[in-house]
C-alpha positions, 0 to 999 in steps of 0.5 A, spaced: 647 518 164 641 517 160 634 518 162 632 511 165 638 510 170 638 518 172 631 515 174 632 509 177 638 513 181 634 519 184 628 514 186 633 509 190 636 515 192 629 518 195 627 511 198 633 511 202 632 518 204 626 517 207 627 510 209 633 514 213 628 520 216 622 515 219 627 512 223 630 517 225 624 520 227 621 514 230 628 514 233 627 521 236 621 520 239 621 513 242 617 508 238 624 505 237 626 504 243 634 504 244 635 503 251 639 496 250 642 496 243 649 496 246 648 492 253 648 485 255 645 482 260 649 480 266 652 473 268 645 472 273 639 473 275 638 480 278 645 482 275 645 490 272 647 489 265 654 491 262 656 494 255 657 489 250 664 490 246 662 486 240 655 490 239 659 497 240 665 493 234 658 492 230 655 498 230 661 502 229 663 499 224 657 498 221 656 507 221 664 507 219 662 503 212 655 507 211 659 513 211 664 511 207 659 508 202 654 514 202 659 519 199 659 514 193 651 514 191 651 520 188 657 518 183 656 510 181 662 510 175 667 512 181 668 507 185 675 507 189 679 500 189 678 500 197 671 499 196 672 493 192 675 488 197 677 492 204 671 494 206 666 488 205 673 485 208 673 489 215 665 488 215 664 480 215 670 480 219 665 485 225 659 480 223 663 475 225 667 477 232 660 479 233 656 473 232 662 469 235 662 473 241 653 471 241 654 464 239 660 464 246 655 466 251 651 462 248 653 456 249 657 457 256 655 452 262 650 457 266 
């Protein structure tokens, strides 16, 4: 690679490396409350609140695919066929079950 590209590679990388570190960070010590990222209210008023099987799909498969990709920040010329087409594939296909699964409780009669 030449000496722009390696730049451009080193400063994208460092960016999201410390984008990555505060919020963590931020995570860890409770300025990014996660109290309710995988729950959903209940069907009434006073109901206790339940796990969300669409947010839990989501978020596994949102970390299943960043770690598939993370791997290949390092090498840009190495790019594996499944990358092309499945794996944004398996994504918008969770984007959707869930902003389905949203849009159905949504729209349901109280």
């Amino acid at each position: 690679m030449d000496g722009p590209t390696n730049l451009a590679r080193i400063a994208t990388l460092t960016f999201l490396g410390a984008l990555v570190l505060i919020v963590v960070y931020q995570a860890l010590t409770g300025k990014i409350r996660l109290g309710g990222l995988l729950l959903k209210n209940g069907a009434g008023a006073g109901s206790p609140r339940r796990l969300s099987a669409a947010r839990a799909q989501l978020l596994v498969v949102t970390v299943l695919a960043a770690a598939a990709i993370l791997p290949l920040a390092g090498d840009p010329q190495q790019s594996p066929p499944w990358l092309s087409a499945g794996l944004p594939a398996v994504v918008a296909l969770s984007d959707t079950v869930f902003l389905w699964s949203q849009y159905i409780r949504a729209t349901r009669p109280s």
